[in-house]
DRENTORNU-224638 format. One record per residue (C-alpha): residue number from 1; residue in one letter; x, y, z. Coordinates in Angstrom, 2 decimals. Layout:
BEGIN
> guse; nudren; xx; yy; zz
> NUM; a; X; Y; Z
...
//
This chain:
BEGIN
> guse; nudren; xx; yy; zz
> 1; x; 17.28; 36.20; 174.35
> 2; x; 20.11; 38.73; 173.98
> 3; x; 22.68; 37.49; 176.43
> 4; x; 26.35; 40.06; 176.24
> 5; x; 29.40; 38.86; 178.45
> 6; x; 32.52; 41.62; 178.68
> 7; x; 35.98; 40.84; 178.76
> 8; x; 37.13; 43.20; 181.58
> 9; x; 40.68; 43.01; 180.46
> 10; x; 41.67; 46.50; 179.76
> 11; x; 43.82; 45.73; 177.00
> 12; x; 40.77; 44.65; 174.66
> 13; x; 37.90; 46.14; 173.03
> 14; x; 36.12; 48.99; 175.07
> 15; x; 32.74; 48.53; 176.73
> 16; x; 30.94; 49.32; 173.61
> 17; x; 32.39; 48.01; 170.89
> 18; x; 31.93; 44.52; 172.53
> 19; x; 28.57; 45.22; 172.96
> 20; x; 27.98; 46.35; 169.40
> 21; x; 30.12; 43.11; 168.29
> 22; x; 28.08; 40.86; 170.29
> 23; x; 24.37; 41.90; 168.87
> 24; x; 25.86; 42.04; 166.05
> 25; x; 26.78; 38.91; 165.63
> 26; x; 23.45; 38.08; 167.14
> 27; x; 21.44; 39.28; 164.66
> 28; x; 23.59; 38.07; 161.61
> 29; x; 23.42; 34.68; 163.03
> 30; x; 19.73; 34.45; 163.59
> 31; x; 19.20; 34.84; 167.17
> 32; x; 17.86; 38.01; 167.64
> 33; x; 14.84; 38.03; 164.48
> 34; x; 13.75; 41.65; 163.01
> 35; x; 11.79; 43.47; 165.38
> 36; x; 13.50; 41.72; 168.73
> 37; x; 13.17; 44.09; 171.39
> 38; x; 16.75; 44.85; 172.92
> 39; x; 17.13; 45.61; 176.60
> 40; x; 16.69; 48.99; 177.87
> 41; x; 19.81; 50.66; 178.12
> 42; x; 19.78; 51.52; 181.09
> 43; x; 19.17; 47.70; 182.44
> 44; x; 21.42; 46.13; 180.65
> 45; x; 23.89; 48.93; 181.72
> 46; x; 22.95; 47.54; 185.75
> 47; x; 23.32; 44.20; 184.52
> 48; x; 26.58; 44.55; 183.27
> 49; x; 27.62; 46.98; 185.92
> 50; x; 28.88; 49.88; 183.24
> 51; x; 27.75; 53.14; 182.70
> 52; x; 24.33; 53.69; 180.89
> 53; x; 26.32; 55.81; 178.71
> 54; x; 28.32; 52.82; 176.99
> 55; x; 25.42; 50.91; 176.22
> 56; x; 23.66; 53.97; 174.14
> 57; x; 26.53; 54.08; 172.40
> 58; x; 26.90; 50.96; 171.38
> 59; x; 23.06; 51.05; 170.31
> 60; x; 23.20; 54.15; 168.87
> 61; x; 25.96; 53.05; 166.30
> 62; x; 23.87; 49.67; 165.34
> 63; x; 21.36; 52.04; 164.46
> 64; x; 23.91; 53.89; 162.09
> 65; x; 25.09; 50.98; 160.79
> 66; x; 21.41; 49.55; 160.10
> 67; x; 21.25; 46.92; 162.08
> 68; x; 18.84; 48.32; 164.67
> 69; x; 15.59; 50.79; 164.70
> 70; x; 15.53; 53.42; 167.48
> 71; x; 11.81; 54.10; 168.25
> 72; x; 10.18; 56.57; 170.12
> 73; x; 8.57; 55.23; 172.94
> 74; x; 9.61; 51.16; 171.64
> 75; x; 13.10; 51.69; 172.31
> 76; x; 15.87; 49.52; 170.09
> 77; x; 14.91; 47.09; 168.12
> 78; x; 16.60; 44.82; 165.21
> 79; x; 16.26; 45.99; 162.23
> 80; x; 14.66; 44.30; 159.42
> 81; x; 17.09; 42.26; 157.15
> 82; x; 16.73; 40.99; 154.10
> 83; x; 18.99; 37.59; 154.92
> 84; x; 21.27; 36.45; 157.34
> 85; x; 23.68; 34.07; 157.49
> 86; x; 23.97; 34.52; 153.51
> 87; x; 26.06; 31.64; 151.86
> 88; x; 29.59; 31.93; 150.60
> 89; x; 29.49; 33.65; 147.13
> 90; x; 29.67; 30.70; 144.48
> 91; x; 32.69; 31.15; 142.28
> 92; x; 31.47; 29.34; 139.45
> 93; x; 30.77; 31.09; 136.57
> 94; x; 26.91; 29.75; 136.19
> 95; x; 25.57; 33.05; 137.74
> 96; x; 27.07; 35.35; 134.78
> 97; x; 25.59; 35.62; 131.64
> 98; x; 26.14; 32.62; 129.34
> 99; x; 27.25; 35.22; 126.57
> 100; x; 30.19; 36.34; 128.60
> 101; x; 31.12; 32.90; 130.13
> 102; x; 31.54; 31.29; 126.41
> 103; x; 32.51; 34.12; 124.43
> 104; x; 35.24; 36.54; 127.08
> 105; x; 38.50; 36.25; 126.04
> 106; x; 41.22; 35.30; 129.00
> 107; x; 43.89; 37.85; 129.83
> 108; x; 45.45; 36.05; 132.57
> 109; x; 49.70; 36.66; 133.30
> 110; x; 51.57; 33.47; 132.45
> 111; x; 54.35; 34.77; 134.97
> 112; x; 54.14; 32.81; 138.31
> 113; x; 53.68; 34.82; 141.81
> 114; x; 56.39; 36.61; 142.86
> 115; x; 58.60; 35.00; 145.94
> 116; x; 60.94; 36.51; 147.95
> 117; x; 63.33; 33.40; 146.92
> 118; x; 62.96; 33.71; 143.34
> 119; x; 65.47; 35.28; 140.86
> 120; x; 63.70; 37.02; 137.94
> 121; x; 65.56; 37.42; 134.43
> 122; x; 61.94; 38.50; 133.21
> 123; x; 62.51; 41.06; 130.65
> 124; x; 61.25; 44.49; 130.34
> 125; x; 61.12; 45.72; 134.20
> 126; x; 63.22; 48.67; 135.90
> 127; x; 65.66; 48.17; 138.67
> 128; x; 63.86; 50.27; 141.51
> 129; x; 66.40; 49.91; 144.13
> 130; x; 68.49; 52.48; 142.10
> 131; x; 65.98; 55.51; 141.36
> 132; x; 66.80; 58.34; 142.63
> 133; x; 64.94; 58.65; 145.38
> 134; x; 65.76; 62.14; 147.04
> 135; x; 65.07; 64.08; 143.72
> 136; x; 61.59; 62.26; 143.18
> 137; x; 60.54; 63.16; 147.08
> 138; x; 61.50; 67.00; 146.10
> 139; x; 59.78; 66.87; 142.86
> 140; x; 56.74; 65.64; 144.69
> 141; x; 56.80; 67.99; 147.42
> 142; x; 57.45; 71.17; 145.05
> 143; x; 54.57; 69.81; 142.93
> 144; x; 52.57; 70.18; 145.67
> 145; x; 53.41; 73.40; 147.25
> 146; x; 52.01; 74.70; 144.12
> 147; x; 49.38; 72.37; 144.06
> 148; x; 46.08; 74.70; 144.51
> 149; x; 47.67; 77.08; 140.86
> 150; x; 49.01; 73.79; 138.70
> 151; x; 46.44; 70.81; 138.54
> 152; x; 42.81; 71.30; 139.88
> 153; x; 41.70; 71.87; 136.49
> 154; x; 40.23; 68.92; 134.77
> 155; x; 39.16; 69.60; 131.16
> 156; x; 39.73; 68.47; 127.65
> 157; x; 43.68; 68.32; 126.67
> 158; x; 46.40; 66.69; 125.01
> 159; x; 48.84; 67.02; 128.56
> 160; x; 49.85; 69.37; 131.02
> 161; x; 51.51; 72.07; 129.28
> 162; x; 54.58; 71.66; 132.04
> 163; x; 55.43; 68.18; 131.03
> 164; x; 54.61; 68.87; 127.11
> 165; x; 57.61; 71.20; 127.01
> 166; x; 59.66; 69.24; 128.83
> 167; x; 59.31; 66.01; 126.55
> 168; x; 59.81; 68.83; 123.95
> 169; x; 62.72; 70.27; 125.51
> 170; x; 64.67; 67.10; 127.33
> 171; x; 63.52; 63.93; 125.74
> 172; x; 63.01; 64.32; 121.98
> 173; x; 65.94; 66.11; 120.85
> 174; x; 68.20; 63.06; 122.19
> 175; x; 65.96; 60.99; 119.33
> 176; x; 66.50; 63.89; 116.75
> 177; x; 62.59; 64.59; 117.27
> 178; x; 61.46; 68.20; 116.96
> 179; x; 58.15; 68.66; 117.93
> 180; x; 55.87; 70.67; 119.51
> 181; x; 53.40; 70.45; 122.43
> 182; x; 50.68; 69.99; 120.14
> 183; x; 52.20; 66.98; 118.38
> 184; x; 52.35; 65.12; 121.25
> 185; x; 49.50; 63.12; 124.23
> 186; x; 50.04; 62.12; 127.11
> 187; x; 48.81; 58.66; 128.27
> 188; x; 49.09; 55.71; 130.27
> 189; x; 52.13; 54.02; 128.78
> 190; x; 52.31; 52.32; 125.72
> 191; x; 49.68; 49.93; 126.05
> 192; x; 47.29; 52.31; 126.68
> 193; x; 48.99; 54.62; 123.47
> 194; x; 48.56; 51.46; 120.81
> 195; x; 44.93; 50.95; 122.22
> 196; x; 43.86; 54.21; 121.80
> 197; x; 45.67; 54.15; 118.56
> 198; x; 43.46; 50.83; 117.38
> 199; x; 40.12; 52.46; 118.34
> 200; x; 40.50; 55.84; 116.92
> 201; x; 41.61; 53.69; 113.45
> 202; x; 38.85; 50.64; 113.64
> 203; x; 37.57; 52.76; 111.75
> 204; x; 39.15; 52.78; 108.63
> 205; x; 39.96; 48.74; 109.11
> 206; x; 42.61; 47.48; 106.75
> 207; x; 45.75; 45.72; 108.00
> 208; x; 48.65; 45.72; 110.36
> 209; x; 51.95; 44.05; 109.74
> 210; x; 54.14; 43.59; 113.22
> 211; x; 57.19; 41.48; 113.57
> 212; x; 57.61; 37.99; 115.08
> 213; x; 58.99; 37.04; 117.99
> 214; x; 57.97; 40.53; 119.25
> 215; x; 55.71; 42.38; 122.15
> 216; x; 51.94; 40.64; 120.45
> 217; x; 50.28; 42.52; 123.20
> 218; x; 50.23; 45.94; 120.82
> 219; x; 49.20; 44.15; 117.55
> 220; x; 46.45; 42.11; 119.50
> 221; x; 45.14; 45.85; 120.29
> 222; x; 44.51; 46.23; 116.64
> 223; x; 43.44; 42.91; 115.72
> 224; x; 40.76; 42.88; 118.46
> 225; x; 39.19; 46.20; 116.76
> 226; x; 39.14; 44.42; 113.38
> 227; x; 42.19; 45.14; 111.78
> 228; x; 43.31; 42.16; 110.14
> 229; x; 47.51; 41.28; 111.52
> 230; x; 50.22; 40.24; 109.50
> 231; x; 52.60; 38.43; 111.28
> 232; x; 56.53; 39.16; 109.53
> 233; x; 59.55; 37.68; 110.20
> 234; x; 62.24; 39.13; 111.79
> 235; x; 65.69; 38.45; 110.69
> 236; x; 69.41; 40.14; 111.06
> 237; x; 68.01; 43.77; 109.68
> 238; x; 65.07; 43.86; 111.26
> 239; x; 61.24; 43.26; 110.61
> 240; x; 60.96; 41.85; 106.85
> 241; x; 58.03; 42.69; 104.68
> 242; x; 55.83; 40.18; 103.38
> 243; x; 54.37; 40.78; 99.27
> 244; x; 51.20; 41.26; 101.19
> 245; x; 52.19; 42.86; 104.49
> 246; x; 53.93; 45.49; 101.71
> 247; x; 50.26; 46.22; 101.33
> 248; x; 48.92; 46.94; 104.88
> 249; x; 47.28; 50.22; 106.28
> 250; x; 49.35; 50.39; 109.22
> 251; x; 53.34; 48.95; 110.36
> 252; x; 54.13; 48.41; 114.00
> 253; x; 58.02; 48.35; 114.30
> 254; x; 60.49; 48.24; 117.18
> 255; x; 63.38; 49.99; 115.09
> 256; x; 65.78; 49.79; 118.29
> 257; x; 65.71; 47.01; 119.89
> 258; x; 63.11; 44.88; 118.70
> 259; x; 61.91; 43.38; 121.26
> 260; x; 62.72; 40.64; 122.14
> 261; x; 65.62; 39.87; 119.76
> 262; x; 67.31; 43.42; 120.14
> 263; x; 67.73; 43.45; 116.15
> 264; x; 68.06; 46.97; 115.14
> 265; x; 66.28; 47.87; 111.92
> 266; x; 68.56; 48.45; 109.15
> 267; x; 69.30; 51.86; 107.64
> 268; x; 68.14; 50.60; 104.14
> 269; x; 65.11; 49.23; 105.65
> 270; x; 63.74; 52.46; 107.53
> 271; x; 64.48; 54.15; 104.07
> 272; x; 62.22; 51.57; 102.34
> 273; x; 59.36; 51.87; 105.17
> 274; x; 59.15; 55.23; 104.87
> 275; x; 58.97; 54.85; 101.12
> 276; x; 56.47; 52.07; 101.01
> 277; x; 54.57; 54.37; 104.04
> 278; x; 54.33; 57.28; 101.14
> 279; x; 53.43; 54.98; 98.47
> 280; x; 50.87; 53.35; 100.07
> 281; x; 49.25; 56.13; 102.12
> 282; x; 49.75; 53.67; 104.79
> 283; x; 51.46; 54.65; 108.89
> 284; x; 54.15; 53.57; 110.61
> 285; x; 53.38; 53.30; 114.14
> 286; x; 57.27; 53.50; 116.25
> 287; x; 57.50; 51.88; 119.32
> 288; x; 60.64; 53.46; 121.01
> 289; x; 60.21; 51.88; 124.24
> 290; x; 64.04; 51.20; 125.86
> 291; x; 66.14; 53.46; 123.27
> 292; x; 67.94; 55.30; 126.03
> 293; x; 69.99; 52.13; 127.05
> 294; x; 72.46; 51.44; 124.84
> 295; x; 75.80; 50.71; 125.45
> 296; x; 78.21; 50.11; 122.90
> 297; x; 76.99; 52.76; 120.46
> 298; x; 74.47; 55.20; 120.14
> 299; x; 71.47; 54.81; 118.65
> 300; x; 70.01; 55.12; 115.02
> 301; x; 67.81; 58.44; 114.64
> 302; x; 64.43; 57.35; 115.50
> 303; x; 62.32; 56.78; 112.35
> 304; x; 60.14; 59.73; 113.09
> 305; x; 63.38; 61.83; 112.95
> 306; x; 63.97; 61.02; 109.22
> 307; x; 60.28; 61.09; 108.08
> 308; x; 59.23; 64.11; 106.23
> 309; x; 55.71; 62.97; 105.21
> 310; x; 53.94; 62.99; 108.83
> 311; x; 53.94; 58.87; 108.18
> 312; x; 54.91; 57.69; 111.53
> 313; x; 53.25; 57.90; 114.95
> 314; x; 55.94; 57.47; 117.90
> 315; x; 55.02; 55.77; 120.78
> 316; x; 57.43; 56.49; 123.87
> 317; x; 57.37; 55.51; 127.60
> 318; x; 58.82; 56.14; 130.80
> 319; x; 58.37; 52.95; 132.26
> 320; x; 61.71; 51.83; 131.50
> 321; x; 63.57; 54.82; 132.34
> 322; x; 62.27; 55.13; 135.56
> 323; x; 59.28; 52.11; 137.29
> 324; x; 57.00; 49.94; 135.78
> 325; x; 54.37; 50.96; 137.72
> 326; x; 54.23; 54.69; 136.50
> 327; x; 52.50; 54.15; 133.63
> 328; x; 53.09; 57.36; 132.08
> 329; x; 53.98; 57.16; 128.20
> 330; x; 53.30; 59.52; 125.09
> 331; x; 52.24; 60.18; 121.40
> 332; x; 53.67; 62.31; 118.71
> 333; x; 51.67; 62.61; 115.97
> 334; x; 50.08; 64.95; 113.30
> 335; x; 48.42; 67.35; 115.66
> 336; x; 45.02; 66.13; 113.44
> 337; x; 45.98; 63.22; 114.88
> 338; x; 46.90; 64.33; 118.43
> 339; x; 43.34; 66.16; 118.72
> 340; x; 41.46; 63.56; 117.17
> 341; x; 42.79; 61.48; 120.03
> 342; x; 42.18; 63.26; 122.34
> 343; x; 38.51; 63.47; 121.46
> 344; x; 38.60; 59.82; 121.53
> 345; x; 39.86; 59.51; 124.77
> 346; x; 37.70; 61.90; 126.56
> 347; x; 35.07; 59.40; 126.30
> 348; x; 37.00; 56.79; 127.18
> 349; x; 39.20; 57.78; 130.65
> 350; x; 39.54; 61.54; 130.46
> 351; x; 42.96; 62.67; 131.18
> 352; x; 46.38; 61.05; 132.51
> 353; x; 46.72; 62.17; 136.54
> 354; x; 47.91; 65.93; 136.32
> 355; x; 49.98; 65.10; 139.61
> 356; x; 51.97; 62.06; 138.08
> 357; x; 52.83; 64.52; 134.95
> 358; x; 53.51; 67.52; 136.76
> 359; x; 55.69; 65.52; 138.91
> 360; x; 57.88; 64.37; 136.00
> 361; x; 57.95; 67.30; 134.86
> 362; x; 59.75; 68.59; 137.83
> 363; x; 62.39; 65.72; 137.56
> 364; x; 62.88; 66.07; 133.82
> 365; x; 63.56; 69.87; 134.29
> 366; x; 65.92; 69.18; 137.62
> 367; x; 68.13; 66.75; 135.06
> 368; x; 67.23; 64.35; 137.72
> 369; x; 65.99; 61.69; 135.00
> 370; x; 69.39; 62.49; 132.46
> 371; x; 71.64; 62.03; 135.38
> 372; x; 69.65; 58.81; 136.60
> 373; x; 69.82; 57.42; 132.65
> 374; x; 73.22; 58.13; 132.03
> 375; x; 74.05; 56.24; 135.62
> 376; x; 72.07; 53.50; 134.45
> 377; x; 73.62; 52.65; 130.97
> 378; x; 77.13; 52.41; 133.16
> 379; x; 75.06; 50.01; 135.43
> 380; x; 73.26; 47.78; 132.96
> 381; x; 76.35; 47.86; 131.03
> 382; x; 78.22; 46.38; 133.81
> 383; x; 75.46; 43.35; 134.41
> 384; x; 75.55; 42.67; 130.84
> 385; x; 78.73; 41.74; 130.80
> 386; x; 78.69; 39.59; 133.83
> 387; x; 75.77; 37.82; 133.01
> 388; x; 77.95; 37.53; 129.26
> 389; x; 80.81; 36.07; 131.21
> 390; x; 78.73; 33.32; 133.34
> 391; x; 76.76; 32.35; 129.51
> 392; x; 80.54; 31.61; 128.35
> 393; x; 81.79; 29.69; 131.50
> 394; x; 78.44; 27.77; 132.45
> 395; x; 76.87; 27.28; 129.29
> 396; x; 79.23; 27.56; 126.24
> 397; x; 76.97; 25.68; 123.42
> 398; x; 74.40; 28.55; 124.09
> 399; x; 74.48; 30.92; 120.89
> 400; x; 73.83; 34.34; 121.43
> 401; x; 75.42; 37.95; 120.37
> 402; x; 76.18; 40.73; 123.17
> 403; x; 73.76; 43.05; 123.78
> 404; x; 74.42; 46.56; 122.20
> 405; x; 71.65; 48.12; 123.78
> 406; x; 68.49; 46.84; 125.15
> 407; x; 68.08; 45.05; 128.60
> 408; x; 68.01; 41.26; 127.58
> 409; x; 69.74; 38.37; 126.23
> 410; x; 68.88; 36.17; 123.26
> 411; x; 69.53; 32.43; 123.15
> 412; x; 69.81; 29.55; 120.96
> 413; x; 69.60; 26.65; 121.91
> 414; x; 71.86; 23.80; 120.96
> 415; x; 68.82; 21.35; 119.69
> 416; x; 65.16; 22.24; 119.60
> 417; x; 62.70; 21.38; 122.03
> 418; x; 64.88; 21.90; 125.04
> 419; x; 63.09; 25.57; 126.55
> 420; x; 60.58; 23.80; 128.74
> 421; x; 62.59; 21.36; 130.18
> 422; x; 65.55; 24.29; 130.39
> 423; x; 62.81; 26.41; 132.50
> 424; x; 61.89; 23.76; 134.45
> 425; x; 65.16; 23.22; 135.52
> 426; x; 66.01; 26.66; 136.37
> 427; x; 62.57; 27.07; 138.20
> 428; x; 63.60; 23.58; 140.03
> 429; x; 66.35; 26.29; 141.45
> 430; x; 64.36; 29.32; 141.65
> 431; x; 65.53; 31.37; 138.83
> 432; x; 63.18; 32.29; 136.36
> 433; x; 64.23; 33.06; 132.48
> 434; x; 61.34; 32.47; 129.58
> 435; x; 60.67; 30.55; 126.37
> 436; x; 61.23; 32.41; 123.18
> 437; x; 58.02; 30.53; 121.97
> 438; x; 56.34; 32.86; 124.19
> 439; x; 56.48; 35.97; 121.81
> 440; x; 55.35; 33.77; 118.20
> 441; x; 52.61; 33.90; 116.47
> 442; x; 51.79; 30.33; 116.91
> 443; x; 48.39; 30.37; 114.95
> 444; x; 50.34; 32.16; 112.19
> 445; x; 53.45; 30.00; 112.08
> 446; x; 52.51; 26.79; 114.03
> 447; x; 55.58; 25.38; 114.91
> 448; x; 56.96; 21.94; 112.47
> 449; x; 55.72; 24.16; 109.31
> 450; x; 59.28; 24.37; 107.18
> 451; x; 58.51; 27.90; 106.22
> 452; x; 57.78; 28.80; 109.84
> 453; x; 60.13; 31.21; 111.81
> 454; x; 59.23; 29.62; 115.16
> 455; x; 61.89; 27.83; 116.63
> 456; x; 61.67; 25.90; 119.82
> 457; x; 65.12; 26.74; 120.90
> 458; x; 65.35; 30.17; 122.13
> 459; x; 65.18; 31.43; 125.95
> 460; x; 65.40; 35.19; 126.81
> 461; x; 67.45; 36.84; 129.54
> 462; x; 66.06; 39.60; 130.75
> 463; x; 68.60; 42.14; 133.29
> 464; x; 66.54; 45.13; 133.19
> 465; x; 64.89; 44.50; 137.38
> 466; x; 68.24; 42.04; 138.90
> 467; x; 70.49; 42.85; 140.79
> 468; x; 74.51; 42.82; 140.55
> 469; x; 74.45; 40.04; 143.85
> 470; x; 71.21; 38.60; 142.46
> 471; x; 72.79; 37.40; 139.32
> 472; x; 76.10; 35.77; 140.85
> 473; x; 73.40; 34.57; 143.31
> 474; x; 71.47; 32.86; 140.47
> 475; x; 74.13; 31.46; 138.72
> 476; x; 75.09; 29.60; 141.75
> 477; x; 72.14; 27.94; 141.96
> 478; x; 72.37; 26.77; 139.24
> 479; x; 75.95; 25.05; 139.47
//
């Protein structure tokens, strides 16, 4: 028995829509059964005292929405449904194959939720409040003025010719890079760059040698597709060879910066990669991802500038330079290389969005990204220093050396074993900084092995994201 009561408050639901609701819910609940005859329109319209009008509209979209039949000479009636009432969705894993349950890897963030309270010295994120905002709105809307001429196309390519000669043009030279557009792909940040990297060279298999503490994310690209990782040391120079990491296929170095330690690789170092790289018939894969802020000298030629045997692959993004959540990077390479990637990736995700590199195209053109940069490095510059001057004041047995470029800070620790408890304490307050254990290799230098370079005793600071009055906020707190 269908029974529909209306609310005749104006301000609600019209006529129909609370009819629709109400059979709805009917039906879904059990009530009205499939093939339950609903009341002629134009009685229940009398019964309700609205027009007959309402109520065939209000049958006529449970029809669209399947709920109801609408039969010639039957009238509406429910439609039949497979279940109702169905039961919450169990969240256990039993209903998914057993081979998936056991075997999937977890990639879950360690970093908590963000709260509006909290006071993140994570490392490697942009400050957005800053980004020049006007110039990326009239990028945007002269990208799409042109819109119907500049990216309908989608087809087979290494980039947008637009943004190609712009990277050529505005962003390489300041990294004594020449290159040409086809030396160079454009993809989804560097993530995306070292994982297309690792598929295109499963192939071949061999081994990678990457430095610890560093960014394991891009090695564990490689080692997932086979290639066996060396784990190196990093110490005052840089990333230091192993006998057998001399050996490997492939090098993944952070020669600026290396994250997180902000070691730059030494000039007599880069010489020898490049020579063991030619020896070897091995690559040098260059992540170059937060070169443009420096601040107390410029940087070191990027590898790639000094090699003259096509031995390193560059990796650069835009991430830092302008959001996080762009995810826009790029590759130079060989132009073998370039097209063989590009080959690869067709089958994998096609193209990167012609809008998002047409659009940075416009603002590397404008000089809108140079003049945001070059504001930047004044900025950063500024909150490295007062974040240098609270270390000094609040905790003065804290070892570290001043950033010279880079966005973060770091630490030693006066005895080991102190980071958790340290982060605790600082969460206690809402300010979050992280463990250095975070970026080791534990499984290739557990920590309490003598000959291990893991350490228990360093935090990092990151300043890329906080703000000026977030910092002397933090710092407060933690009085």
């Amino acid at each position: 028995m269908l029974h529909v009561k209306l609310d005749r408050d104006p301000a609600h639901h019209p006529y129909y829509l609370q009819i629709l609701e109400q059979i709805r819910s009917s039906i879904l609940a059990g009530e009205l059964l499939a093939g339950s005859q609903l009341p002629p329109s134009r009685q229940l319209a009398i019964e309700l005292g609205i027009a007959r009008r309402t109520v065939t509209i209000a049958y006529e979209e449970l029809c669209a929405q399947g709920y109801c039949l609408s039969r010639v000479g039957r009238g509406t009636v429910v439609a039949p449904i497979v279940q109702v009432n169905p039961p919450p969705p169990d969240r256990s894993l039993t209903g998914l194959p057993q081979w998936l349950t056991v075997a999937a890897p977890e990639y879950r963030a360690k970093d908590p939720a963000p709260q509006k309270s909290l006071i993140r010295f994570t490392p490697s994120f942009a400050q957005t409040d800053r980004l020049p905002f006007k110039a990326m709105q009239q990028a945007f809307q002269s990208v799409m003025q042109t819109a119907p001429t500049r990216f309908h196309e989608y087809d087979r390519n290494n980039g947008h010719p637009t943004l190609l000669a712009a990277i050529c043009e505005h962003v390489l030279p300041d990294r004594g890079i020449q290159a040409t557009p086809d030396q160079i792909l454009i993809t989804n940040g560097s993530l995306h760059s070292s994982f297309l990297l690792a598929r295109l060279f499963a192939t071949y298999g061999g081994s990678i040698s990457y430095g610890v503490p560093g960014y394991l994310a891009i090695p564990a690209n490689f080692t997932r597709q086979g290639i066996v990782g060396l784990p190196c040391p990093i110490d005052a120079e840089g990333m230091c060879l192993s006998e057998e990491a001399r050996l490997a296929r492939f090098h993944y170095v952070m020669p600026e910066h290396h994250f997180p330690t902000g070691v730059t690789l030494s000039p007599e170092r880069r010489a020898a990669m490049l020579e063991l790289a030619d020896r070897h018939d091995a690559l040098i894969i260059e992540d170059d991802y937060d070169s443009e802020f420096y601040f107390d000298r410029h940087p070191l030629p990027a590898l790639k500038a000094i090699d003259r045997g096509e031995r390193v692959i560059y990796m650069g993004t835009f991430s830092k330079v302008l959001f996080n959540g762009l995810r826009l990077g790029y590759i130079v390479a060989h132009p073998t290389i370039i097209q063989q990637l590009v080959d690869l990736r067709w089958q994998l995700d096609g193209i990167t969005s012609l809008l998002l590199q047409l659009w940075l195209a416009e603002l590397l053109d404008s000089g809108s990204v140079d003049r945001h940069l070059r504001r930047m490095r004044v900025h950063h510059r500024k909150k490295r220093n007062l974040i240098a001057d609270y270390l000094r004041r609040d905790f003065p047995n804290w070892q570290w050396q001043l950033p010279s470029g880079g966005l973060q800070f770091w630490i030693k620790l006066p005895s080991a074993g102190s980071t958790d408890a340290i982060v605790r304490k600082w969460l206690e307050r809402d300010v979050q900084i992280l463990s250095g254990g975070d970026y080791y290799d534990r499984e290739a230098f557990p920590l309490g092995n003598r000959d291990s370079p893991v350490h228990d005793d360093r935090l990092i600071l990151g300043f890329g994201a906080v703000t000026e009055a977030r910092i002397h906020e933090a710092f407060d707190r933690l009085k």
